[in-house]
N, C-alpha and C positions, 0 to 999 in steps of 0.2 A: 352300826353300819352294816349295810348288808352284802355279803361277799363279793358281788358284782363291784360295788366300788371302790373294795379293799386291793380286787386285782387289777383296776387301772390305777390305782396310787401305787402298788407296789410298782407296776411297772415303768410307771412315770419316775420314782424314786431308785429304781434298774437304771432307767435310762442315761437321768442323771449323772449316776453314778460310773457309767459305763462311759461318757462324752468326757466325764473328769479326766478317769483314765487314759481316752484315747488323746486327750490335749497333755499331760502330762508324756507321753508317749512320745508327744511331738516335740515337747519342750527336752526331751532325754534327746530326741533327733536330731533337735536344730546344736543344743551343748556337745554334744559327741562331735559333728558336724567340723563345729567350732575347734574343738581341740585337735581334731585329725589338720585340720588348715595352720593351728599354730605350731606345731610339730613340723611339717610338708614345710611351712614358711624357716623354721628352725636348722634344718638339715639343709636346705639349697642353701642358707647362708652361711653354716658350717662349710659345706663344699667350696662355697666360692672363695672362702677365705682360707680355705686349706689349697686350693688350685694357685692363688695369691702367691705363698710362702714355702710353696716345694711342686716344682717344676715335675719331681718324681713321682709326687702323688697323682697327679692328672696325666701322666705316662700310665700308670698302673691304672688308672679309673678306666680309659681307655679300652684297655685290656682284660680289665673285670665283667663277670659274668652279672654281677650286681651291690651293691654296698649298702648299708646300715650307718644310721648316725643318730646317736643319741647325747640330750640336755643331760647333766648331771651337778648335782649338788651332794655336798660331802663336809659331813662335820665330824669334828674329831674333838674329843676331850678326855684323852686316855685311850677311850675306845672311840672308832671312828663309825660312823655310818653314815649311808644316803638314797639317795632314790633317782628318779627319773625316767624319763621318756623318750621313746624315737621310734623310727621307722626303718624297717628292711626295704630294699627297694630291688625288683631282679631287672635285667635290661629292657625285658618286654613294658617295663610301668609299672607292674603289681605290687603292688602296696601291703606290707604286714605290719600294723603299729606293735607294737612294743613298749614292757616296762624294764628298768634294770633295779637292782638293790646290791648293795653294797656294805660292809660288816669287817672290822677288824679288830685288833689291838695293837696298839706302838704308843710311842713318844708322839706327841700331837696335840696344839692347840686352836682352833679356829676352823673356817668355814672355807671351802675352794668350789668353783663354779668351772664347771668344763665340759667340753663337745668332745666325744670320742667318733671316730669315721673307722667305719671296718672297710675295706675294699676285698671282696671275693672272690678268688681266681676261677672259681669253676661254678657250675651252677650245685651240682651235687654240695660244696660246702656252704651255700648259702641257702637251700633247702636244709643243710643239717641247722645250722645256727637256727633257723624260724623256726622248723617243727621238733628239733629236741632242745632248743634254746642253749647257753650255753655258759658255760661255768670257768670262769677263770682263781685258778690257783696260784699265778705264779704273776710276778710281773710279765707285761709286753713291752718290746720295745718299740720305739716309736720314729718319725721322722722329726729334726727337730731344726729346721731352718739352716742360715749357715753352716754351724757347729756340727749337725748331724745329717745334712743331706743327703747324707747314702744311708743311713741309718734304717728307714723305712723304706726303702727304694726297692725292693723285692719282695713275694710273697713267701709268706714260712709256715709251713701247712697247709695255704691253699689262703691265707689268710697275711693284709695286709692295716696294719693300725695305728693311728694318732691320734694323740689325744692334744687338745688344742686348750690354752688358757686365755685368758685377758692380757698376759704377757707372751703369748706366741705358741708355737710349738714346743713341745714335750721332748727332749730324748728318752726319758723312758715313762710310760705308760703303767701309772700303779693302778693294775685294774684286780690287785688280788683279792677274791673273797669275791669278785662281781659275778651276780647271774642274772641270766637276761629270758625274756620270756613272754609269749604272746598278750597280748592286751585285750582278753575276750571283750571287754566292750566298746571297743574303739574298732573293730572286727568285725561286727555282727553283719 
């Protein structure tokens, strides 16, 4: 073949190549897309069911400079761990999605499904949580419906938190060993 048509094949088999990518590119756009909406859909109906079940939490939302709410799954069999996703949210709308992960050891057998809602008293602690993410050691305690409705009814650090199940409110919030941390590609 004589070079002339070697460099419109190569470029033809570039182009190719390059249209894969940029459609692949899209399809990474539209799935991202996607997942930021099931999240945004996950956390409003976390909130509305935590504003539901404690009168104090939507006082303090109120009040809040901005909150975060994250899905969580957690399996234990000796050793526990899990994962999950959510979103920071500051008042003005800004959006930071987020991952969590979670890691222990205890007594523990089976699987728990749960929304935790942080409420942020200041803007400074919910800039800290997004850009240094954040490391929980210890248990939190939580709001927890009748039983504990003063429970979470005030911020402690700057910082207000629930953890919500299929059975209601949480009094205490086992969020030990959890850290939380930017989701670069839900981000971009």
């Amino acid at each position: 073949m004589n070079s002339g048509i070697m460099r419109v094949l190569t470029w033809v088999v570039f182009g190719i190549l390059l249209m894969g990518t940029v459609a692949l590119a899209g399809d990474d756009d539209k799935k991202q897309a996607e997942k930021r909406g099931e999240i945004d859909a996950m956390a409003a109906s976390a909130l509305d069911e935590l504003f539901a079940k404690s009168e104090g939490a939507k006082e303090l939302y109120g009040k809040a400079a901005g909150y975060a709410v994250f899905d969580n799954l957690k399996i234990a069999i000796g050793i526990s761990g899990g994962g999950g996703a959510g979103v920071a949210v500051a008042k003005d709308g800004k959006r930071t999605y987020m991952k969590m992960g979670t890691g222990g050891i205890g007594l523990g057998f089976g699987g728990q499904k749960y929304q935790v809602v942080f409420l942020f008293e200041t803007e400074k602690a919910l800039v800290s949580f997004v850009e240094k993410g954040w490391q929980a050691d210890t248990s939190a305690q939580a709001a927890a419906g009748d039983a504990g409705a003063n429970v979470g009814a005030s911020f402690k650090d700057g910082v207000a938190l629930y953890q919500m199940t299929d059975k209601g409110l949480m009094a205490s919030a086992d969020i030990t060993g959890t850290k939380y941390w930017k989701n670069d590609d839900l981000n971009e």
